[in-house]
MIMAR-454724 format. One record per residue: residue in three letters; chain; x, y, z of N, C-alpha, C in turn. Coordinates in pm, 1 decimal. Layout:
<nodes>
<node type="ALA" mol="A" n_c1="X" n_c2="Y" n_c3="Z" ca_c1="X" ca_c2="Y" ca_c3="Z" c_c1="X" c_c2="Y" c_c3="Z"/>
...
</nodes>
This chain:
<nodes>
<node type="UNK" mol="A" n_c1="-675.0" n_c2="-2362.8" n_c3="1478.6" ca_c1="-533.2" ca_c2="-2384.2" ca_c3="1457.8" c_c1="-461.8" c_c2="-2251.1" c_c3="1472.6"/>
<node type="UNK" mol="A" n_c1="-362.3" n_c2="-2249.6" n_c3="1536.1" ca_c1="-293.9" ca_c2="-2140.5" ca_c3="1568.3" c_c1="-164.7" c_c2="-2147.3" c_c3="1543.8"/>
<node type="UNK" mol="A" n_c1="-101.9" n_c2="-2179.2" n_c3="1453.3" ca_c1="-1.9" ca_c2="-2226.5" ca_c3="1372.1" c_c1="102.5" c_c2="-2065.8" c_c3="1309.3"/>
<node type="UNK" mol="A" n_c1="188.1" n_c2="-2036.9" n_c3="1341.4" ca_c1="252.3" ca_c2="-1894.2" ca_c3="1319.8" c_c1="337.5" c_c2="-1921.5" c_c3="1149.0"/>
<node type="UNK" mol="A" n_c1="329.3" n_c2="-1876.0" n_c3="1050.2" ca_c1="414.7" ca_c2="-1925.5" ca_c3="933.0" c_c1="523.4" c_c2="-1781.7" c_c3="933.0"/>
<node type="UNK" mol="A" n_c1="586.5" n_c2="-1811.7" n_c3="873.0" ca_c1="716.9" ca_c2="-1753.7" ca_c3="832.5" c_c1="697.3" c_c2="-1680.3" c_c3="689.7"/>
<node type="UNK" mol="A" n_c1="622.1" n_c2="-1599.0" n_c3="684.9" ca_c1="620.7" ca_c2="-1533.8" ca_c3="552.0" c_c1="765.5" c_c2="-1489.7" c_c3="501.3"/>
<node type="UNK" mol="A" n_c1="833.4" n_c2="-1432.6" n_c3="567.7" ca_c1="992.6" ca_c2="-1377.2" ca_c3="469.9" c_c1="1075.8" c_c2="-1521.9" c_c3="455.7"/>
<node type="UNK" mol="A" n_c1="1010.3" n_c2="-1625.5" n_c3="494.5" ca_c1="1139.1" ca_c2="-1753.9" ca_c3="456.5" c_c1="1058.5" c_c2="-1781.9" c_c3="294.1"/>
<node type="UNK" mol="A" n_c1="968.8" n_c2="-1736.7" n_c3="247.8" ca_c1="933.0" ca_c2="-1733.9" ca_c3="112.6" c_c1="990.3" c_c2="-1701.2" c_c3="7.9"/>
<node type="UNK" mol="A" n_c1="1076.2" n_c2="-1576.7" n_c3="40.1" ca_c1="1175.1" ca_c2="-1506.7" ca_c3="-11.5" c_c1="1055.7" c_c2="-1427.8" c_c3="-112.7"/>
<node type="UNK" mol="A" n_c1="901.3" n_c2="-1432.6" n_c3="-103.3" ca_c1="833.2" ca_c2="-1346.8" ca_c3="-167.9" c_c1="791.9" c_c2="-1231.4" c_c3="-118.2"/>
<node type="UNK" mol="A" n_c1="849.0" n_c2="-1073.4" n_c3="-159.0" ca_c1="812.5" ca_c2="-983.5" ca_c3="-92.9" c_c1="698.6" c_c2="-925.6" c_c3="-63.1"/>
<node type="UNK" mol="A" n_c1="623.0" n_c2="-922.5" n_c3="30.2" ca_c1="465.8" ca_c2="-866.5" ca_c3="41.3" c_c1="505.1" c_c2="-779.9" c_c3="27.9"/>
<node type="UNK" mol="A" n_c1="363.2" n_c2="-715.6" n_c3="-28.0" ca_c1="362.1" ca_c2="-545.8" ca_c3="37.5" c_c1="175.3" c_c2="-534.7" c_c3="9.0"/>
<node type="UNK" mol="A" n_c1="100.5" n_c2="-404.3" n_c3="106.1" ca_c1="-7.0" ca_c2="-425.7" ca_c3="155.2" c_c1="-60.3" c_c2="-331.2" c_c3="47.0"/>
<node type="UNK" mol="A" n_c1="-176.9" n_c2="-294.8" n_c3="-29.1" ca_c1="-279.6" ca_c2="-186.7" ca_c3="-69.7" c_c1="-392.7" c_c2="-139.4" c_c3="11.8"/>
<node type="UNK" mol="A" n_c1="-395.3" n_c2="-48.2" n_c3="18.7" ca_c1="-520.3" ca_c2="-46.3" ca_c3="93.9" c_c1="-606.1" c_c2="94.3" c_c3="33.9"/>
<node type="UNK" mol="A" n_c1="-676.4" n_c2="105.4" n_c3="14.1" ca_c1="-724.4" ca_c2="270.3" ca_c3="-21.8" c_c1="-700.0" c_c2="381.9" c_c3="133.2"/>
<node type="UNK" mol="A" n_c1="-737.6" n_c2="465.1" n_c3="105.7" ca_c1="-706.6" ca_c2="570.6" ca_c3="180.4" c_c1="-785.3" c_c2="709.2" c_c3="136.2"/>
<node type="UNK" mol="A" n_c1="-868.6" n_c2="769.9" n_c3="235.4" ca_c1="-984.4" ca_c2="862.0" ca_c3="228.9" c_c1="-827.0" c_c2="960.8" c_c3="230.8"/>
<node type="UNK" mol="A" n_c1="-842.9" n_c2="1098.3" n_c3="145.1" ca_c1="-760.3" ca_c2="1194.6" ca_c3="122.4" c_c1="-785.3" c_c2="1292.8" c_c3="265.5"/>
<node type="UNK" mol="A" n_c1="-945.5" n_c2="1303.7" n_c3="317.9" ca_c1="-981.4" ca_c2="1373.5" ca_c3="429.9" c_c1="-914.9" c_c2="1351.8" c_c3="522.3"/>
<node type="UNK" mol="A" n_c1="-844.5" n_c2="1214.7" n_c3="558.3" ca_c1="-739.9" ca_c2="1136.8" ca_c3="665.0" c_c1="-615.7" c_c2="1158.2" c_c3="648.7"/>
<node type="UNK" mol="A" n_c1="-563.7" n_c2="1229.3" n_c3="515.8" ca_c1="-441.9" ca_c2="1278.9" ca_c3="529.3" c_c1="-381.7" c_c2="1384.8" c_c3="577.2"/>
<node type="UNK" mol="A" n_c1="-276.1" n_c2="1398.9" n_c3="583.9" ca_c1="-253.6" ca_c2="1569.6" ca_c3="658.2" c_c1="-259.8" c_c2="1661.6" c_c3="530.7"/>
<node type="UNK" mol="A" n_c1="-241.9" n_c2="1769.2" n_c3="633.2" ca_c1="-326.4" ca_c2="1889.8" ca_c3="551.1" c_c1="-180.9" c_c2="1878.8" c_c3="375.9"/>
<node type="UNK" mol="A" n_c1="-72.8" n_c2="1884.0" n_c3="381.4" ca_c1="5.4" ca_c2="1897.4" ca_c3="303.8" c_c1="-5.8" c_c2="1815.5" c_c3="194.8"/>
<node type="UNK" mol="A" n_c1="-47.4" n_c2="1672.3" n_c3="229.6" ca_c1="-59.7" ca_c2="1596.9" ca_c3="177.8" c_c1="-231.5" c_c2="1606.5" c_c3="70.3"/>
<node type="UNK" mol="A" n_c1="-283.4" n_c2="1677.1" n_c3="134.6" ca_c1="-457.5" ca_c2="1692.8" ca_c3="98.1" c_c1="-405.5" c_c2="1785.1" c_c3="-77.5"/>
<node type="UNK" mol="A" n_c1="-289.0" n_c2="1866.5" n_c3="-22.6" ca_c1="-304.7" ca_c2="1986.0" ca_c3="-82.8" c_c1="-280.1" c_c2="1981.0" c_c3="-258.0"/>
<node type="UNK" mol="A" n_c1="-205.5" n_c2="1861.7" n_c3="-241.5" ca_c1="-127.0" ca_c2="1787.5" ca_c3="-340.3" c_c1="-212.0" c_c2="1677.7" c_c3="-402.0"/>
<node type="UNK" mol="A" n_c1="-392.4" n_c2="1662.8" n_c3="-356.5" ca_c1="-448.5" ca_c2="1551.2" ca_c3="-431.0" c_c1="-508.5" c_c2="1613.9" c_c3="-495.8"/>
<node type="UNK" mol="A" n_c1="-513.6" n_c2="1700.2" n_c3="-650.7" ca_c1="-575.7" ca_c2="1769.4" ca_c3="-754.1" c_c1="-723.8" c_c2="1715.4" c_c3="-719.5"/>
<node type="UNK" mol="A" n_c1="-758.7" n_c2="1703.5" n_c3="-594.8" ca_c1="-926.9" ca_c2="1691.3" ca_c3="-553.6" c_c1="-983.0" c_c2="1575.3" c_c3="-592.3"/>
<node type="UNK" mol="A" n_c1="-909.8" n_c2="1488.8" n_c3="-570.5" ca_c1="-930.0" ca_c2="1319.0" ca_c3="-510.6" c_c1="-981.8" c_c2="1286.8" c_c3="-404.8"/>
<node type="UNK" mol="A" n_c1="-1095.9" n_c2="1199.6" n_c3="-401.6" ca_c1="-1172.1" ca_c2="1220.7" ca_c3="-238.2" c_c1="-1088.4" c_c2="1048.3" c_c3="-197.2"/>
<node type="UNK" mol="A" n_c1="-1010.5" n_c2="969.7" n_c3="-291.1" ca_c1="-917.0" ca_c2="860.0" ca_c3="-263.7" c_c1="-807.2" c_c2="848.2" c_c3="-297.3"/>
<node type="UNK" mol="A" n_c1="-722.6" n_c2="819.6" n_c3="-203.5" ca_c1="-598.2" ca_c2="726.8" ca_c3="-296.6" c_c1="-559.0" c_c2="622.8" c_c3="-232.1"/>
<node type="UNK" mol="A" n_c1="-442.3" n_c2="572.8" n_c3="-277.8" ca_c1="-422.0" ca_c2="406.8" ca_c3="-225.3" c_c1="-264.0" c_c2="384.7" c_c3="-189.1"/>
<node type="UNK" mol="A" n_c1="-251.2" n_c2="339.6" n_c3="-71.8" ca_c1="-109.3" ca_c2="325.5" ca_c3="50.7" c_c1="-59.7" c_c2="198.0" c_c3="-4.1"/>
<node type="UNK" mol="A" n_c1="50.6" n_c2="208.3" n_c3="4.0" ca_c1="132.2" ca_c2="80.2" ca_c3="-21.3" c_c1="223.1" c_c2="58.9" c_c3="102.4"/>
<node type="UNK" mol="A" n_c1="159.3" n_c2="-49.2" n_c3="153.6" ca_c1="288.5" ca_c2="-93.0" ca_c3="332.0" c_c1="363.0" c_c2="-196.0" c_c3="263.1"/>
<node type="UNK" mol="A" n_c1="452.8" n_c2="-214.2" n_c3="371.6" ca_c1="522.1" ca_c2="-312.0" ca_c3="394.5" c_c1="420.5" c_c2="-460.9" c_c3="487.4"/>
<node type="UNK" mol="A" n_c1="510.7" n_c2="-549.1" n_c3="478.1" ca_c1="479.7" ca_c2="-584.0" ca_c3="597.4" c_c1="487.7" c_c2="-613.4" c_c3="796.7"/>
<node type="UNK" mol="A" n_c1="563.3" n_c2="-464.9" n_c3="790.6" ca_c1="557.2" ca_c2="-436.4" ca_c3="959.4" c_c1="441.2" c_c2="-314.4" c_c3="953.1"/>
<node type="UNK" mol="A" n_c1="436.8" n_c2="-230.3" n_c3="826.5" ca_c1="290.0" ca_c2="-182.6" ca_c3="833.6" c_c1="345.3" c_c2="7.9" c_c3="779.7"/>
<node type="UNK" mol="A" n_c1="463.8" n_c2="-40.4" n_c3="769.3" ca_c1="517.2" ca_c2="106.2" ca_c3="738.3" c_c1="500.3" c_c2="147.3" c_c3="627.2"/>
<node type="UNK" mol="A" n_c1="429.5" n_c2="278.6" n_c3="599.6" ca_c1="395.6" ca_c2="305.5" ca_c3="470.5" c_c1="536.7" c_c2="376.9" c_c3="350.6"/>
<node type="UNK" mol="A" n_c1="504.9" n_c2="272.5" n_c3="268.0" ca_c1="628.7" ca_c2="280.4" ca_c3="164.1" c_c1="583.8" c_c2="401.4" c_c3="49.2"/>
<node type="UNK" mol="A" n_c1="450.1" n_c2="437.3" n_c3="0.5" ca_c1="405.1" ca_c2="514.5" ca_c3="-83.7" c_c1="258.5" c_c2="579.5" c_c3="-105.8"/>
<node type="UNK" mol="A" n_c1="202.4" n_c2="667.3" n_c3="-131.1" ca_c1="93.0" ca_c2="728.8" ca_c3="-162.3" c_c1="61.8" c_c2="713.4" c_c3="-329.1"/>
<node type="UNK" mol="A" n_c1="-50.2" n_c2="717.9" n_c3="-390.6" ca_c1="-19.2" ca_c2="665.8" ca_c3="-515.8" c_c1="-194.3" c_c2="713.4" c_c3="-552.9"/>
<node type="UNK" mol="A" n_c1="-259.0" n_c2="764.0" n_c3="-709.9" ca_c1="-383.2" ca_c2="803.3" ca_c3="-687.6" c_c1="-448.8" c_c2="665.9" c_c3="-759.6"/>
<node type="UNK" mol="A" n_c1="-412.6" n_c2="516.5" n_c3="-831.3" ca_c1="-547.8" ca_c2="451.0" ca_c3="-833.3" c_c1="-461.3" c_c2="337.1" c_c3="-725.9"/>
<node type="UNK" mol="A" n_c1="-571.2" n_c2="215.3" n_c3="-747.2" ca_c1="-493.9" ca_c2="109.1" ca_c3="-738.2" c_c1="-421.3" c_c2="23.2" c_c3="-820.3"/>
<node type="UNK" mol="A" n_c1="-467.6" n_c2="64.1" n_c3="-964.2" ca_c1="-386.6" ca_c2="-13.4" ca_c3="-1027.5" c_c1="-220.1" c_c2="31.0" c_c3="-1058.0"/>
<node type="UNK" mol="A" n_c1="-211.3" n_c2="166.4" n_c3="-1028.6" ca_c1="-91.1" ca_c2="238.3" ca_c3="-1028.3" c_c1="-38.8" c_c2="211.9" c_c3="-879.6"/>
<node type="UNK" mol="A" n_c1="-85.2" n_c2="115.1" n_c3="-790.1" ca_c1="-6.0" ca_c2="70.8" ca_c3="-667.5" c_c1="30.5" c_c2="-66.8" c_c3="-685.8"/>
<node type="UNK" mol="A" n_c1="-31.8" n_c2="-119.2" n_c3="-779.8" ca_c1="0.1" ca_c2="-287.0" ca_c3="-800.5" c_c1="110.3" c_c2="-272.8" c_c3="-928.7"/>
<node type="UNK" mol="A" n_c1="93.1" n_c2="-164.8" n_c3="-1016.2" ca_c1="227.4" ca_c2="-152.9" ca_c3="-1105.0" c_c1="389.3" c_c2="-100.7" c_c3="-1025.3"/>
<node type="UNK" mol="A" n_c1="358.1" n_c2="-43.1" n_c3="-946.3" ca_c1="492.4" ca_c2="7.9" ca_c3="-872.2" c_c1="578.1" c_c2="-112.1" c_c3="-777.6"/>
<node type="UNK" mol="A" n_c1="439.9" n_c2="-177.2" n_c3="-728.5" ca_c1="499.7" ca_c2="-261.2" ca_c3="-619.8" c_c1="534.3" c_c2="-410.0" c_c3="-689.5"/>
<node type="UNK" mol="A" n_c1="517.5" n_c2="-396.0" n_c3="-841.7" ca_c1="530.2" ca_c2="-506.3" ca_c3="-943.1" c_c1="680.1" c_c2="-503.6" c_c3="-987.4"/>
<node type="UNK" mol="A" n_c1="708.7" n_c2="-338.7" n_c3="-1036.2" ca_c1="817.7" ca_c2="-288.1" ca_c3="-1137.5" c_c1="923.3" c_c2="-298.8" c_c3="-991.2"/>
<node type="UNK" mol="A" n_c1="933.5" n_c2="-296.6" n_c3="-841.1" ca_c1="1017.4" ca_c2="-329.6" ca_c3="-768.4" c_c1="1014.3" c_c2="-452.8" c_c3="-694.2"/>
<node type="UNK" mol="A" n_c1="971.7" n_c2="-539.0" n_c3="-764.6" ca_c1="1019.9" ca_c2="-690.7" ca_c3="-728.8" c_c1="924.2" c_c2="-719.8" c_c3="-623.2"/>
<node type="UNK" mol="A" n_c1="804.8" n_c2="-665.9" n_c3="-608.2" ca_c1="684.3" ca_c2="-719.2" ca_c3="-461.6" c_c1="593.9" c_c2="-738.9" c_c3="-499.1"/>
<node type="UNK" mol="A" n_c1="532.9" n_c2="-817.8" n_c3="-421.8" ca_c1="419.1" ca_c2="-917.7" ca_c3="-438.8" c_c1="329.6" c_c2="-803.4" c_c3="-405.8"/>
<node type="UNK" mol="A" n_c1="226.8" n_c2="-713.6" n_c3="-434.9" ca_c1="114.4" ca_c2="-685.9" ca_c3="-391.7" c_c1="-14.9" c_c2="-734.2" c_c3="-334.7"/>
<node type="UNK" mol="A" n_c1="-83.3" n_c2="-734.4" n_c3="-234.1" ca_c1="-201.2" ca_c2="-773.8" ca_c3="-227.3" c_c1="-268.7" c_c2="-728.5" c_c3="-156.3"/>
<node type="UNK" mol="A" n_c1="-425.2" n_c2="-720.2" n_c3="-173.0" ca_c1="-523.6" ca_c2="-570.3" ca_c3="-115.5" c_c1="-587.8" c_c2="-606.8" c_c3="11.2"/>
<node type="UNK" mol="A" n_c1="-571.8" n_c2="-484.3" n_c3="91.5" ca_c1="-604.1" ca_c2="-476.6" ca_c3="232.5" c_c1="-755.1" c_c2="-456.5" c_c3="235.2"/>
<node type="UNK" mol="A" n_c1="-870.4" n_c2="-503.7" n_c3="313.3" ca_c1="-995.0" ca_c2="-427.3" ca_c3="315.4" c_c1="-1023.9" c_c2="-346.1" c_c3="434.4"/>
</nodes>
């Protein structure tokens, strides 16, 4: 079935988690992880990253306290 749905006629806001290796960030960004070998991205859903954040549960509270649905990327 190849059926296309309309996620924004939900009026529920996604937004994506995903972890994120600190080694994959740029160097500025590295410099600023008090030596975290992870942290965890919060997208949208066109894929644009809205935030950097160090667990996941501190990405599912942010994207909670601004009105979005969270749910985790693998």
């Amino acid at each position: 079935m190849n059926t296309k749905y309309d996620f924004d006629a939900t009026g529920e806001r996604l937004v994506y988690v995903k972890p994120v290796a600190v080694a994959d960030l740029p160097d500025e960004v590295r410099e600023q992880s008090d030596g975290m070998d992870r942290v965890y991205a919060v997208h949208d859903s066109d894929g644009q990253q809205l935030a950097l954040v160090a667990d996941r549960a501190l990405a599912f509270a942010l994207a909670r306290q601004h009105d979005m649905t969270p749910v985790t990327v693998h």
